[in-house]
N, CA, C and O atoms as a GROMACS GRO file, in nm:
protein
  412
    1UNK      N    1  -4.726   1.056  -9.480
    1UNK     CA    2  -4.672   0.998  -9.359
    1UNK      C    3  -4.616   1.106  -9.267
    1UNK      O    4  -4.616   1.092  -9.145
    2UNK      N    5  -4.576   1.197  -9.318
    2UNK     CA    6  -4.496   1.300  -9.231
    2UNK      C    7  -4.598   1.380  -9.192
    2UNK      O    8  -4.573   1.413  -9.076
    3UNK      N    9  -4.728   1.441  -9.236
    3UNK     CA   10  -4.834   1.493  -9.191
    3UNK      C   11  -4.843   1.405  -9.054
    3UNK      O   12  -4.811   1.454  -8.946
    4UNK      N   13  -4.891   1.270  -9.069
    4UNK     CA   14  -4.941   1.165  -8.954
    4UNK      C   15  -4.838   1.203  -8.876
    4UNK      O   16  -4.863   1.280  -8.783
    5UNK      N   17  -4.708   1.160  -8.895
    5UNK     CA   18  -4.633   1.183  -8.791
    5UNK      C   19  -4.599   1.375  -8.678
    5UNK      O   20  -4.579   1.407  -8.561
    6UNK      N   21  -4.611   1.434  -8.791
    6UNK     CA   22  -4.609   1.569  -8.692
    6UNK      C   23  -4.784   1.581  -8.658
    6UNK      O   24  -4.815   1.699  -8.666
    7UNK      N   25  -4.872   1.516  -8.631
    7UNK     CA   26  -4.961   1.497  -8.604
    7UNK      C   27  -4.947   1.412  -8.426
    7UNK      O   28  -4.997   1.446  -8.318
    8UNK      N   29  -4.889   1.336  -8.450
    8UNK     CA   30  -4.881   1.231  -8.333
    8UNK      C   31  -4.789   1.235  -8.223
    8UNK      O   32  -4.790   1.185  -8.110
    9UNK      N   33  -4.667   1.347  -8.322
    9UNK     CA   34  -4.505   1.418  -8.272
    9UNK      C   35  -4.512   1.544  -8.251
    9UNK      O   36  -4.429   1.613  -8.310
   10UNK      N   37  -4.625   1.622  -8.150
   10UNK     CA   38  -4.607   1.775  -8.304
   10UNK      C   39  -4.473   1.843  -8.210
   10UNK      O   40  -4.431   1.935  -8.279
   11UNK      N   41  -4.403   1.836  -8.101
   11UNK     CA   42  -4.314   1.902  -8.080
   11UNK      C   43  -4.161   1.807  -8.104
   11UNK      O   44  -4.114   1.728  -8.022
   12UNK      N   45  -4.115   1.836  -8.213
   12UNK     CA   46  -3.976   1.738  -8.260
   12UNK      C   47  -3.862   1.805  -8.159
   12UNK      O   48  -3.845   1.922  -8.126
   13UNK      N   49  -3.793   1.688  -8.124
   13UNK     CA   50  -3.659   1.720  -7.994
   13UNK      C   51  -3.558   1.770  -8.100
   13UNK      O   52  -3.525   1.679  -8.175
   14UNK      N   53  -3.521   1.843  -8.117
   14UNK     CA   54  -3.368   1.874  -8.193
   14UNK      C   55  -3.228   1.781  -8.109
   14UNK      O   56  -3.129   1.741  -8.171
   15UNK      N   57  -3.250   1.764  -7.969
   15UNK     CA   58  -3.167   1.683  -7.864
   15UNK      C   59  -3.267   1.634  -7.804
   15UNK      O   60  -3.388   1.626  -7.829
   16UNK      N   61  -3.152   1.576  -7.661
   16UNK     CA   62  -3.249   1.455  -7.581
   16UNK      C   63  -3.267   1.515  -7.449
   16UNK      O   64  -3.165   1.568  -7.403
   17UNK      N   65  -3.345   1.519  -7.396
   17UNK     CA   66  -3.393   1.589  -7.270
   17UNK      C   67  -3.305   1.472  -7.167
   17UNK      O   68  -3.266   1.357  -7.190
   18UNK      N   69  -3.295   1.565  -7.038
   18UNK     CA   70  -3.252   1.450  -6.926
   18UNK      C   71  -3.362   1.510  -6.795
   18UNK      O   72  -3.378   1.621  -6.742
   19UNK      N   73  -3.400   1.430  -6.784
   19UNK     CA   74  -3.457   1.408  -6.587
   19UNK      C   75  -3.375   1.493  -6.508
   19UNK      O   76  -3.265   1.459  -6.465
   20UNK      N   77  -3.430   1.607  -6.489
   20UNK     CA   78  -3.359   1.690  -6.370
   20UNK      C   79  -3.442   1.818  -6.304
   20UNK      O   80  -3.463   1.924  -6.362
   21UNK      N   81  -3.488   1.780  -6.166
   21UNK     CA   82  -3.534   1.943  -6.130
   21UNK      C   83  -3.442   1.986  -6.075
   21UNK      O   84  -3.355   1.955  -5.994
   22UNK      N   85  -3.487   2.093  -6.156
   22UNK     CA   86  -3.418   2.222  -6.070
   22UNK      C   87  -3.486   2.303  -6.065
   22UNK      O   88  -3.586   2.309  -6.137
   23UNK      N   89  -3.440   2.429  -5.944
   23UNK     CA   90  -3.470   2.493  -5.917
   23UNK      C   91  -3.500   2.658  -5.995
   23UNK      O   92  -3.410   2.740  -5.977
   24UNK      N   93  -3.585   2.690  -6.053
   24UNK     CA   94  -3.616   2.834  -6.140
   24UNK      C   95  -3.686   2.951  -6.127
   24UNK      O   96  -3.804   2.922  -6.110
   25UNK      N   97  -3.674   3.039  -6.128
   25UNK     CA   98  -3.759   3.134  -6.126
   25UNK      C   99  -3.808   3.172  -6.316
   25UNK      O  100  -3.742   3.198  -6.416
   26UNK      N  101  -3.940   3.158  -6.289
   26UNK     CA  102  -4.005   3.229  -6.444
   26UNK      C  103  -4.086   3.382  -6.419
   26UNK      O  104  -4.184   3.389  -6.344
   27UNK      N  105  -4.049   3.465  -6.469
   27UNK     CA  106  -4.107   3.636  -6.442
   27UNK      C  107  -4.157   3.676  -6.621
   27UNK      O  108  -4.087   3.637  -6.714
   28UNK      N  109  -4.266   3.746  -6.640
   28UNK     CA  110  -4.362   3.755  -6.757
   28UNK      C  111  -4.445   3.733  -6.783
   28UNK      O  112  -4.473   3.766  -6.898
   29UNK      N  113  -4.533   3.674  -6.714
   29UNK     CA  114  -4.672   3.608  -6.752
   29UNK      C  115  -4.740   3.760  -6.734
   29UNK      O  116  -4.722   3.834  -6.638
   30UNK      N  117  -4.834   3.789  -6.865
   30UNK     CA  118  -4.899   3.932  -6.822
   30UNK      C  119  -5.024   3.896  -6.755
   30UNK      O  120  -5.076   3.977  -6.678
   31UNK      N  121  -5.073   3.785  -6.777
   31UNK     CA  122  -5.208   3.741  -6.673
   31UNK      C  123  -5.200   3.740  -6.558
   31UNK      O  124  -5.307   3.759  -6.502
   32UNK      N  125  -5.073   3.719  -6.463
   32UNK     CA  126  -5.015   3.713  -6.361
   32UNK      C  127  -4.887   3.784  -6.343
   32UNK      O  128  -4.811   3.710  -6.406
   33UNK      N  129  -4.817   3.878  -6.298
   33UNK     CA  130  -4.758   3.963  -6.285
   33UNK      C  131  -4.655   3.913  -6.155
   33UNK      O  132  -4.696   3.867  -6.049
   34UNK      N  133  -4.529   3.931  -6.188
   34UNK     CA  134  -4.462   3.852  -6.066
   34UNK      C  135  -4.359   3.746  -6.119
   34UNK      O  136  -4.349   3.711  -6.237
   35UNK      N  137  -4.292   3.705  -6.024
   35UNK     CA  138  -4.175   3.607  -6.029
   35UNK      C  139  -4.256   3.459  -5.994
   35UNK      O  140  -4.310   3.460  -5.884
   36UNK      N  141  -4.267   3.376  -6.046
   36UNK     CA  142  -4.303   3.248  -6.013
   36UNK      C  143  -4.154   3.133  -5.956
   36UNK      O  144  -4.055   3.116  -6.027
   37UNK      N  145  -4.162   3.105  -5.897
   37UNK     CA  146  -4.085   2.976  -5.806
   37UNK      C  147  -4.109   2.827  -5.827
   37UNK      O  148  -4.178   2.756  -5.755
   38UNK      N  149  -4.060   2.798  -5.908
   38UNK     CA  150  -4.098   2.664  -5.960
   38UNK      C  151  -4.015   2.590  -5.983
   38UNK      O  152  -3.907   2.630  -5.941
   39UNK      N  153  -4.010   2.432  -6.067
   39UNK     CA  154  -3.895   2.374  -6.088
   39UNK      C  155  -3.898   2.303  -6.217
   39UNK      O  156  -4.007   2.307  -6.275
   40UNK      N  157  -3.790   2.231  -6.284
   40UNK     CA  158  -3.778   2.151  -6.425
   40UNK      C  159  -3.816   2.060  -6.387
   40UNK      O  160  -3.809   2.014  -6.273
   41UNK      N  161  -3.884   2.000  -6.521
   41UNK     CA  162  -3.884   1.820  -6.488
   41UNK      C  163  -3.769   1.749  -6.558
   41UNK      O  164  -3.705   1.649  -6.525
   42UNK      N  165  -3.757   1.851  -6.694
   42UNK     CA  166  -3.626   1.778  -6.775
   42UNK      C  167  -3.564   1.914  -6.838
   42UNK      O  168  -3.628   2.014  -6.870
   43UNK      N  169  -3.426   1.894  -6.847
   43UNK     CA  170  -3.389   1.960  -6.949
   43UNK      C  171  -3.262   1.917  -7.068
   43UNK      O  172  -3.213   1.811  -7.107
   44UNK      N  173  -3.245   2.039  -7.093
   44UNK     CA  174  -3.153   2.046  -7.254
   44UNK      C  175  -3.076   2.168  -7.282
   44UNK      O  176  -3.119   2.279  -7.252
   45UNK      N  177  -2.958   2.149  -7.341
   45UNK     CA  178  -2.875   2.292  -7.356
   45UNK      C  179  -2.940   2.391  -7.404
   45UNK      O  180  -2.899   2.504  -7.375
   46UNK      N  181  -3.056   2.379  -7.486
   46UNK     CA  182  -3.118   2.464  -7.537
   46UNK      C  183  -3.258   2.481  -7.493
   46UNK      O  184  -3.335   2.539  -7.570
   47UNK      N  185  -3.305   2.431  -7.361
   47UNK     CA  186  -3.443   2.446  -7.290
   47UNK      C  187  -3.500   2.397  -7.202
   47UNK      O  188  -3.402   2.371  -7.132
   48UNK      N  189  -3.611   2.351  -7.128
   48UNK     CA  190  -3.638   2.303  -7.046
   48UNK      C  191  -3.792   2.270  -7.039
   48UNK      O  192  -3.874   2.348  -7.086
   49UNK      N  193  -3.819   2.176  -6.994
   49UNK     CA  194  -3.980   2.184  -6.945
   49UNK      C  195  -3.976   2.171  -6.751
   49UNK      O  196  -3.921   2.102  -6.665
   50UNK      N  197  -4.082   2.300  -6.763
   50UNK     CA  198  -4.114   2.346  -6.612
   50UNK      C  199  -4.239   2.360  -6.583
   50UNK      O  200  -4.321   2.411  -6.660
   51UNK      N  201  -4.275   2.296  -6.425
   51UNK     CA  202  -4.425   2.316  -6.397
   51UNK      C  203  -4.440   2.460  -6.372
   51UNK      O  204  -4.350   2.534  -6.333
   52UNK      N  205  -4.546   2.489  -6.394
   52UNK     CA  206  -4.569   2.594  -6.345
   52UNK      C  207  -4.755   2.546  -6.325
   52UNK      O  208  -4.820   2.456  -6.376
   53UNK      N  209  -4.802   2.686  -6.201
   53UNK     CA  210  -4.942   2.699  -6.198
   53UNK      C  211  -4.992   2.840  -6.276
   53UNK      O  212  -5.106   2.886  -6.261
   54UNK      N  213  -4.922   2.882  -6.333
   54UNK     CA  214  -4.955   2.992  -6.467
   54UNK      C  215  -4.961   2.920  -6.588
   54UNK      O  216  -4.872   2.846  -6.629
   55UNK      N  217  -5.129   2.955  -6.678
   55UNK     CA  218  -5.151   2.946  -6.786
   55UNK      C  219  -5.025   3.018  -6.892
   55UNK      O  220  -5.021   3.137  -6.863
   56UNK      N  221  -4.931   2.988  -6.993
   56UNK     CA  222  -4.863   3.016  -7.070
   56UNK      C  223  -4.894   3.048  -7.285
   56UNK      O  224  -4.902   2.977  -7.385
   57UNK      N  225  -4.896   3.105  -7.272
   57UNK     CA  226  -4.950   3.089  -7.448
   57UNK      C  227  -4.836   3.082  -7.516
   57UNK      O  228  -4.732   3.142  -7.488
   58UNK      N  229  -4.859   2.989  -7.630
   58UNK     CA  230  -4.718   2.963  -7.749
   58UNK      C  231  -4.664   3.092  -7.754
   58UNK      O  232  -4.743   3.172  -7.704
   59UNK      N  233  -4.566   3.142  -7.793
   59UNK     CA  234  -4.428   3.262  -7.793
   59UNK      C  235  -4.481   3.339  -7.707
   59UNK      O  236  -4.441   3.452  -7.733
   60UNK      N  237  -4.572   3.341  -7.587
   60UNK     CA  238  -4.504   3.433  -7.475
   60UNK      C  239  -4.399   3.444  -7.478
   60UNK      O  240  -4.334   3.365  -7.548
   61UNK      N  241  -4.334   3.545  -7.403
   61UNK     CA  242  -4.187   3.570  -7.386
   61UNK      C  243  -4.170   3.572  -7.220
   61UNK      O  244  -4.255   3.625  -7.149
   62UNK      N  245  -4.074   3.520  -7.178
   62UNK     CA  246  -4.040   3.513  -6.980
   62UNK      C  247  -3.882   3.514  -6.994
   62UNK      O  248  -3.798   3.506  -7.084
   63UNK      N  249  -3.887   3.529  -6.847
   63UNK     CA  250  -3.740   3.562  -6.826
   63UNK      C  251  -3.729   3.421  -6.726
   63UNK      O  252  -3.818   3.379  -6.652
   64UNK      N  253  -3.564   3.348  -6.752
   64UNK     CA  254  -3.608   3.225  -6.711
   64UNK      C  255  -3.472   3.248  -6.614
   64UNK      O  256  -3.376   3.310  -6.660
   65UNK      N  257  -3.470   3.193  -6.472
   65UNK     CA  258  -3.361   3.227  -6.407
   65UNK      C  259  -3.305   3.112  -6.287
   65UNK      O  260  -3.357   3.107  -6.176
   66UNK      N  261  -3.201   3.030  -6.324
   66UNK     CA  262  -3.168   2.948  -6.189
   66UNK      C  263  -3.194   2.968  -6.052
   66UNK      O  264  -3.134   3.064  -6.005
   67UNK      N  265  -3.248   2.920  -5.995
   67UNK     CA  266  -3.291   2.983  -5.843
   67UNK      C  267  -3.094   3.037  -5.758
   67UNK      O  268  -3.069   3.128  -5.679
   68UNK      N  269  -2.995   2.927  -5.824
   68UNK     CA  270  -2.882   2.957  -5.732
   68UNK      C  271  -2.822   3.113  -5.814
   68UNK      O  272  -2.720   3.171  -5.778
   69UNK      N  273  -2.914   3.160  -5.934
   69UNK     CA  274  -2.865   3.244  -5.984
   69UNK      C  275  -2.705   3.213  -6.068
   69UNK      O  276  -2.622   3.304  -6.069
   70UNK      N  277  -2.681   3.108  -6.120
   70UNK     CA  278  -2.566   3.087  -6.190
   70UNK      C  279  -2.612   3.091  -6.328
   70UNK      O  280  -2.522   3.088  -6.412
   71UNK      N  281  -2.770   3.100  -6.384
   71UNK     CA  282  -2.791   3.070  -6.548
   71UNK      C  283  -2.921   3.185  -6.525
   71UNK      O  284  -3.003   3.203  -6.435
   72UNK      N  285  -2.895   3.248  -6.649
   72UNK     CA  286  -3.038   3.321  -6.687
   72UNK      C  287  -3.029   3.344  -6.843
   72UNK      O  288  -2.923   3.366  -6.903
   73UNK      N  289  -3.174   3.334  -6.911
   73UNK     CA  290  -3.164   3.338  -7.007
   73UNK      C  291  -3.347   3.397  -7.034
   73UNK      O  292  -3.449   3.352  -6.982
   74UNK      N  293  -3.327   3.530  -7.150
   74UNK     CA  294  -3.507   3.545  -7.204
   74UNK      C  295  -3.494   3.412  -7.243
   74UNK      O  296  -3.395   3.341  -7.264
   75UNK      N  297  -3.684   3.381  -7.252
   75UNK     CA  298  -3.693   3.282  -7.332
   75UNK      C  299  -3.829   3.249  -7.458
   75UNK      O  300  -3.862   3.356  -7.510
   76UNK      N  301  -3.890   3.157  -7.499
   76UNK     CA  302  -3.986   3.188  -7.552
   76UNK      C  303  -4.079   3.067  -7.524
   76UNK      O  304  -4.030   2.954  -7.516
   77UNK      N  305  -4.216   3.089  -7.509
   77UNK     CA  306  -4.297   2.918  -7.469
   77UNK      C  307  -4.305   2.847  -7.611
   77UNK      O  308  -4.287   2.913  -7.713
   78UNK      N  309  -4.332   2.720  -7.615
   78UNK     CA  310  -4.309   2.630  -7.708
   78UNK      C  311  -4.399   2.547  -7.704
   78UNK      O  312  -4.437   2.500  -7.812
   79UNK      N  313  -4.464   2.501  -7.574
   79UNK     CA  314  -4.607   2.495  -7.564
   79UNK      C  315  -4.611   2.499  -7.409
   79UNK      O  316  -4.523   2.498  -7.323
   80UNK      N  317  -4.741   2.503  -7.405
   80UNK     CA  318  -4.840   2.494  -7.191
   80UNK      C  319  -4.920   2.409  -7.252
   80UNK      O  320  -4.974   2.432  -7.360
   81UNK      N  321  -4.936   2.273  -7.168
   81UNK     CA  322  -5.016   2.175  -7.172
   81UNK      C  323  -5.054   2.164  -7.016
   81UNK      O  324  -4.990   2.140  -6.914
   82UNK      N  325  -5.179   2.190  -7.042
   82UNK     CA  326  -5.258   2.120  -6.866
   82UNK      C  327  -5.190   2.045  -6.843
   82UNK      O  328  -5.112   2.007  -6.930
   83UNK      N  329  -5.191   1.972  -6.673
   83UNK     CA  330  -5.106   1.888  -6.613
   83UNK      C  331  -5.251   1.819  -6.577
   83UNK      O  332  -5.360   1.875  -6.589
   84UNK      N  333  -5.230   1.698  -6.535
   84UNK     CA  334  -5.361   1.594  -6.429
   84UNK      C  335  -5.317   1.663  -6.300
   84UNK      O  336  -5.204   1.674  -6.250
   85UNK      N  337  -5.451   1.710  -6.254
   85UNK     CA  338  -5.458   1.797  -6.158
   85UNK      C  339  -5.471   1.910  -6.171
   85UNK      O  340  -5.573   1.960  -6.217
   86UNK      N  341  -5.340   1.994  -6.121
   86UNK     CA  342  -5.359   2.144  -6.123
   86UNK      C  343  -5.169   2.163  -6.199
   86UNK      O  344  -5.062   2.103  -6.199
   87UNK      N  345  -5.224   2.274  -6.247
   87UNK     CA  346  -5.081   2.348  -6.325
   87UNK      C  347  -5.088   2.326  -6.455
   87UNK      O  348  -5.196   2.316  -6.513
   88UNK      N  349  -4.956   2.313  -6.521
   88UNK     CA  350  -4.932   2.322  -6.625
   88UNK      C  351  -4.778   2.276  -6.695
   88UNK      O  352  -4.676   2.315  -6.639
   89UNK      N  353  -4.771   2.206  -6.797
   89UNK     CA  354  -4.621   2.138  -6.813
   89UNK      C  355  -4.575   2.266  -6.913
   89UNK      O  356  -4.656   2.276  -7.005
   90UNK      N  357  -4.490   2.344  -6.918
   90UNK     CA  358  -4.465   2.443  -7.008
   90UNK      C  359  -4.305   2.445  -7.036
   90UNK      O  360  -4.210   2.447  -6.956
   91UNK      N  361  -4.310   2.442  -7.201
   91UNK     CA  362  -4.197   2.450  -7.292
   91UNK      C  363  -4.123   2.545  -7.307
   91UNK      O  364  -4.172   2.646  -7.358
   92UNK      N  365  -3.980   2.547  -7.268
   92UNK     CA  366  -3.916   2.688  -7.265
   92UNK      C  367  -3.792   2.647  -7.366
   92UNK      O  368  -3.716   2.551  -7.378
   93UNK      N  369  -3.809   2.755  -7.423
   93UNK     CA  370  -3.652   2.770  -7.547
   93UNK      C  371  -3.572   2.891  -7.516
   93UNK      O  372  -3.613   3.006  -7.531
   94UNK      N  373  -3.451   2.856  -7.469
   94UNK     CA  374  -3.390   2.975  -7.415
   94UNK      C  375  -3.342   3.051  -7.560
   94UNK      O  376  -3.326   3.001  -7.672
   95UNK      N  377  -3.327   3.169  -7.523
   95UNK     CA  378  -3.296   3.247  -7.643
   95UNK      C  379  -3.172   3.340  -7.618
   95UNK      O  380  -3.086   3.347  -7.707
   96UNK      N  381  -3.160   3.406  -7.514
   96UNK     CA  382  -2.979   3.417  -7.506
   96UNK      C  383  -2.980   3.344  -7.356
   96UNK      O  384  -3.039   3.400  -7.264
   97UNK      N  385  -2.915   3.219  -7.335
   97UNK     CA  386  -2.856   3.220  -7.232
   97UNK      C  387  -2.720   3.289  -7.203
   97UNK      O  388  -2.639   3.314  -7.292
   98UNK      N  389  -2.703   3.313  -7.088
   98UNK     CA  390  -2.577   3.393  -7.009
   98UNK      C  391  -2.579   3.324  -6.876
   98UNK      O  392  -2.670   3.345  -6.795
   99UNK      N  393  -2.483   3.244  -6.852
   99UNK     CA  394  -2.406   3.212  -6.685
   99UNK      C  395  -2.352   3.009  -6.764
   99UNK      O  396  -2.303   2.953  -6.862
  100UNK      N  397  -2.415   2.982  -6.623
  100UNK     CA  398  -2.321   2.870  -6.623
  100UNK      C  399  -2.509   2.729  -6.596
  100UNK      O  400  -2.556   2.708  -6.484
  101UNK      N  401  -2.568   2.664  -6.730
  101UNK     CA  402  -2.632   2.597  -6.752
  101UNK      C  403  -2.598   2.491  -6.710
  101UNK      O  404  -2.476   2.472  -6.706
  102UNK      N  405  -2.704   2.364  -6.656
  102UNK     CA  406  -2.645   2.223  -6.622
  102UNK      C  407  -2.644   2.139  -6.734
  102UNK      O  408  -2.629   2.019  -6.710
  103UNK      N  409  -2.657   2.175  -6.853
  103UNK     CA  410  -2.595   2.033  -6.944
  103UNK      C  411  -2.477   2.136  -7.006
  103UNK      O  412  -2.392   2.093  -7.084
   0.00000   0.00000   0.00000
């Protein structure tokens, strides 16, 4: 049963995400080189999911940064799933945050 289920679940929430964009900058993608400008769809004290139009691979590493500049934290991907359309929904696990986070 637990096979089926991390089959059907495969990314388990440790917490509960909330509905919120915000505003981010993501910098690291080596396919693309540069600061990307993008935003959350949800987050969590410990991460976020953000669109982006950069392809992401599981443990890339990026630097993840509040656009008002009050939170930055490295981080690591957790997954990039195509979006319908164009982009990409991508999983971020912060790994040291430093400033002032919204949950």
């Amino acid at each position: 049963m637990n096979k089926l289920r991390s089959q059907v679940h495969p990314f388990h929430r440790a917490e509960r995400r909330i509905p919120m964009e915000i505003g981010v900058y993501l910098e690291g993608n080596g396919r693309m080189p540069g600061a990307e400008s993008t935003f959350t769809e949800n987050v969590s004290e410990r991460g976020a999911r953000v669109v982006s139009v950069r392809r992401w691979e599981q443990d890339d590493q990026l630097t993840f940064v509040s656009r008002s500049g009050e939170f930055r934290s490295s981080a690591r991907v957790a997954y990039c799933q195509p979006m319908q359309g164009d982009g990409f929904a991508v999983g971020v696990e912060f790994l040291e945050p430093q400033g002032r986070w919204v949950v």
